[in-house]
N, C-alpha and C positions, 0 to 999 in steps of 0.2 A: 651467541658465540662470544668468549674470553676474547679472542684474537681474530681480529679480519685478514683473512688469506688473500696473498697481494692477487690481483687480479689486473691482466692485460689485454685492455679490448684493440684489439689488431684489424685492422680494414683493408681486406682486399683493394685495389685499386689501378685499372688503367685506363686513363684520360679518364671524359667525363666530369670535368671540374665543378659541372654544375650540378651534379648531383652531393659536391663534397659542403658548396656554399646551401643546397637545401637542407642535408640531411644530418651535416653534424654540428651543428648548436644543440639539436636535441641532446646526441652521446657527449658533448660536454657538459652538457646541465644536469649526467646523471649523479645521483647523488649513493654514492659508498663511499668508507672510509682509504682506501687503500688501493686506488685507483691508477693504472696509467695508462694510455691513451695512446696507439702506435698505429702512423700510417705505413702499411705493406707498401710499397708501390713500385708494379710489376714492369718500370723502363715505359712512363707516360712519356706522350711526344708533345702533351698539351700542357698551362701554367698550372698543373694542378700541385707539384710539390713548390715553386714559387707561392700562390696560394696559400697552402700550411705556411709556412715559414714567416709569410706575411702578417697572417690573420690567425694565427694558432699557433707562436712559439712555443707553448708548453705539450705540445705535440712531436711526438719523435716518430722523425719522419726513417723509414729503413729502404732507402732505393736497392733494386734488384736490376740488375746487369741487363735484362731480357727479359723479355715477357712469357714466363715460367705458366701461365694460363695459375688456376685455382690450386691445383695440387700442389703444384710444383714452387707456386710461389710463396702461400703458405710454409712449405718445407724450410726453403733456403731463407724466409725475412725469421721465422721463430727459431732460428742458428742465435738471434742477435737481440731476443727478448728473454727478459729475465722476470719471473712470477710464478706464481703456486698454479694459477686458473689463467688459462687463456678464452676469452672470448672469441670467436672468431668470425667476424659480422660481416656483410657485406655491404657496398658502401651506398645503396637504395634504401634503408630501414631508417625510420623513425622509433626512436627507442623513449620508454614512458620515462619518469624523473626515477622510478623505485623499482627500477627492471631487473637490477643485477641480483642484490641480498635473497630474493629468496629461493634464486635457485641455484646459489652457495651455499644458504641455510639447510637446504634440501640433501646436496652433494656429501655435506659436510659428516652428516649422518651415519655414514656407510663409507668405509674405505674402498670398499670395490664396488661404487659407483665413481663411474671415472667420467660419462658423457652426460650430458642435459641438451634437453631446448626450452623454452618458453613457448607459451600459445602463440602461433603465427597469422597474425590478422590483416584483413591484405590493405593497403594507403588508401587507396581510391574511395573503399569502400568498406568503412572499417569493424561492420556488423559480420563481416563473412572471414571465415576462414581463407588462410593463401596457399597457392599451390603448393611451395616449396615448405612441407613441412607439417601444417594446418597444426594437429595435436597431438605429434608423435607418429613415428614412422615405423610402417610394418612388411611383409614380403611376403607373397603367395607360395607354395610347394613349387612352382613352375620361374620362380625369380623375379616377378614382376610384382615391386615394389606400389604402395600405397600410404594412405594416411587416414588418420581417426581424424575427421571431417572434410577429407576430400581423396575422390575414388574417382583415379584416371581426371577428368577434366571435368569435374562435377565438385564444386565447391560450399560445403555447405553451409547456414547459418550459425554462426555461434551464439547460442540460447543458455548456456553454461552447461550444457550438456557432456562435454571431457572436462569438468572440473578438477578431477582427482589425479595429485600426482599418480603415476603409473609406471613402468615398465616398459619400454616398446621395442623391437629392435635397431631400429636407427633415429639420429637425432637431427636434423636439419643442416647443412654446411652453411645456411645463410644467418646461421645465429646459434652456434654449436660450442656449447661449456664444454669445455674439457680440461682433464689434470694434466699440465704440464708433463707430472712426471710418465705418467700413461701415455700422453699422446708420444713421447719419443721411445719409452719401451716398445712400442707397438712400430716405430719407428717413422713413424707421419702417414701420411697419404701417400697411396703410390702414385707416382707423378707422371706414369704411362697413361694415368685417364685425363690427365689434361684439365678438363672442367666434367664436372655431371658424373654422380654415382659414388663419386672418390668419397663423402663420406660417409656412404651403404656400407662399402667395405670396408675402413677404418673400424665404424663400429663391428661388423659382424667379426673380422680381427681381435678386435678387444675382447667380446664374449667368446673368442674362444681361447683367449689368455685367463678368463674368467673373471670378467669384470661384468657392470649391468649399466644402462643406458637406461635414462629415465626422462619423463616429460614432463614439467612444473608449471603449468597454468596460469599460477597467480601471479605468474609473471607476462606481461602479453608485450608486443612491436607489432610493427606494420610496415608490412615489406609491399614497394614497388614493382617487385619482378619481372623478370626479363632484361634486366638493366646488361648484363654484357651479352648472351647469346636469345632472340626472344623465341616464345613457344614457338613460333612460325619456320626458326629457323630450321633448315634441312642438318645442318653442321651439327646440331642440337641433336638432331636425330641419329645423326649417325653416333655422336659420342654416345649416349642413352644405349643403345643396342649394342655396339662394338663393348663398352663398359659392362656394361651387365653380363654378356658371354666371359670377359676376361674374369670379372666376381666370380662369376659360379665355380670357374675350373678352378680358382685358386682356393676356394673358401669350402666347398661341397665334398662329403665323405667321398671318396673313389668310388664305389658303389651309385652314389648319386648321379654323380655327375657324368659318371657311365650311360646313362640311358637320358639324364633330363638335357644335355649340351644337344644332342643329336635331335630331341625332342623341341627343343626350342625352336633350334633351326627352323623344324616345320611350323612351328608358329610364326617365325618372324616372317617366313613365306607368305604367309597369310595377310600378317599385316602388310606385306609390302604389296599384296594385293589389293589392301581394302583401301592403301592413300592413293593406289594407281585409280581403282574405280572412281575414285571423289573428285578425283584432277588433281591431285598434288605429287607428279610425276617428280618432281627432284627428291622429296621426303621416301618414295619407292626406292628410287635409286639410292640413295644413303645408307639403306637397310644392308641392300647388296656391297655395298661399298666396306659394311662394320664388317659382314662375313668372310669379306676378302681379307680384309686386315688381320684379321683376327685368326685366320689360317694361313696368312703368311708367316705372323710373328708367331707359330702356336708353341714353337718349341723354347721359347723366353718366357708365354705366361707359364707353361710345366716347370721350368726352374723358380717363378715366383712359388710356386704352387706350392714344390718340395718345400720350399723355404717354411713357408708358413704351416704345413701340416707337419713339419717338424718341432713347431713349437708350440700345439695347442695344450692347453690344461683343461679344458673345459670342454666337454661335446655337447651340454643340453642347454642349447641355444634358445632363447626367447623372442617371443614376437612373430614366428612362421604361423602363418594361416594356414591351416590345413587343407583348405581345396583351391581350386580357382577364380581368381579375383577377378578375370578376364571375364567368363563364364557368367558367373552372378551377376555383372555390371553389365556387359552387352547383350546378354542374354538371356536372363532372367529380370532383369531392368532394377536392379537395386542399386539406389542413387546413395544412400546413407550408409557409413560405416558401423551405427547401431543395428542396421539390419541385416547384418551379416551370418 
């Protein structure tokens, strides 16, 4: 590249100060030409913006009135960043010294590639793949969303096995390139999902403005996860499910979403069966809690809905798996995304 394209790595953030004194020395020792450096931060109640201010003046800090959760806060702090590529990291990741350039140099390629991730390898244990994201993100016929090295809660080793940049249909929210100019055509995240799912749908929005979401490998981090909501949580679950029904009616041809919403249901009945049989009675109840919500508000996601199926350009979406991911994995027992 002639010109490096300014790039703003933005970090979600509320409280948890001590994940800011772990995690970013690394993201300031990254090394691009064209760099700036922006704390989100969603109305902490702890020294975390004293902190920056203290130990990171060349960090601009963008305080947010309330705590806006992931969607929302994103929204309102990138009103107040100015760049061609926003990063948008969160604030558990250790990022390598050459993590950004190449999958700028990748983007940079192709005007309607507008999203990326990098390889997502998890802290703890940095041989394996991480939940959120592993090697690019894809969606079954039935909505329930996956990853090229990790299927449902089965995470698997990275052996350089998703080497190759690729195509997928979603790109990670905990380390997710995107072009400025795209992410506010698209007009952000909808801020009704709060945290979890909101960047499934960003991206499947984008492909159907006619953009492509791509994975870049040779760039890899190491996320923590679970740092604001963990697996465990029920709150987790309910956003996951209540999210995902809101996705599909807003995003799904009328036809589709005709028979797969009512269809789900009876899946999600299922599952809310299978956390009751285990003993995770709150995670049961969550499920019922998403279907409640989601049928009270239902006549608000139909006006998202209209909104965005008013402005697609594009109908032949990338990345759906043609059958079910549920199915093969619990059921057939396939643990790998290679053996699909």
């Amino acid at each position: 590249m002639h010109k490096y394209p300014k790039v703003a790595v933005v970090i979600i953030h509320w409280n948890k100060v001590e994940y800011l004194q772990k995690f970013l020395p690394s993201v300031v020792a990254s090394n691009y030409p064209n760099l700036e450096i922006v704390l989100a931060d969603n109305h902490s109640s702890d020294d975390s913006v004293k902190f920056i201010e203290e130990n990171y003046p060349q960090i601009k800090v963008v305080q947010n009135g309330y705590n806006y959760g992931y969607a929302g806060g994103y929204n309102q702090a990138l009103k107040h960043v100015d760049a061609d590529y926003y990063v948008l990291l969160n604030n558990d990741i250790e990022v390598t010294e050459n993590w950004i350039l190449p999958v700028i140099e990748a983007m940079e390629t192709d005007d309607r590639i507008v999203a990326a991730q990098p390889k997502m390898l998890q802290y703890n244990n940095k041989s394996f793949f991480e939940y959120a994201g592993a090697a690019g993100g894809f969606i079954d016929k039935f909505g329930y969303v996956f990853c090229k090295g990790r299927l449902f809660e089965n995470c698997e080793e990275d052996k350089n096995q998703y080497n190759e940049i690729t195509e997928v249909f979603w790109a990670t929210g905990a380390c997710l390139f995107i072009k400025a100019k795209a992410f506010h055509e698209a007009e952000g995240f909808d801020a009704n999902f709060f945290a979890h799912m909101e960047e499934v749908d960003l991206c499947w929005r984008l492909q159907l403005l006619g953009y492509k979401i791509i994975t870049v490998p040779q760039s890899h981090v190491y996320h923590l996860g679970g740092g604001t909501l963990s697996k465990l949580s029920d709150k987790k679950t309910f956003l996951n499910f209540r999210n995902s029904l809101i996705m599909m009616l807003k995003n799904l041809p009328f036809y589709q979403a005709l028979w797969l919403i009512p269809f789900r249901h009876f899946l999600d009945l299922l599952s809310s069966g299978f956390f009751l049989i285990n003993g995770f009675p709150k995670h049961s109840l969550a499920i019922h809690k998403a279907h409640f919500q989601f049928a009270k508000h239902f006549f608000n996601w139909v006006k998202l809905r209209r909104k965005v199926q008013s402005q697609i350009k594009n109908k032949h979406i990338h990345g759906i798996y043609s059958k079910s991911v549920v199915w093969k994995h619990f059921v057939q027992q396939i643990q790998f995304y290679s053996d699909l």
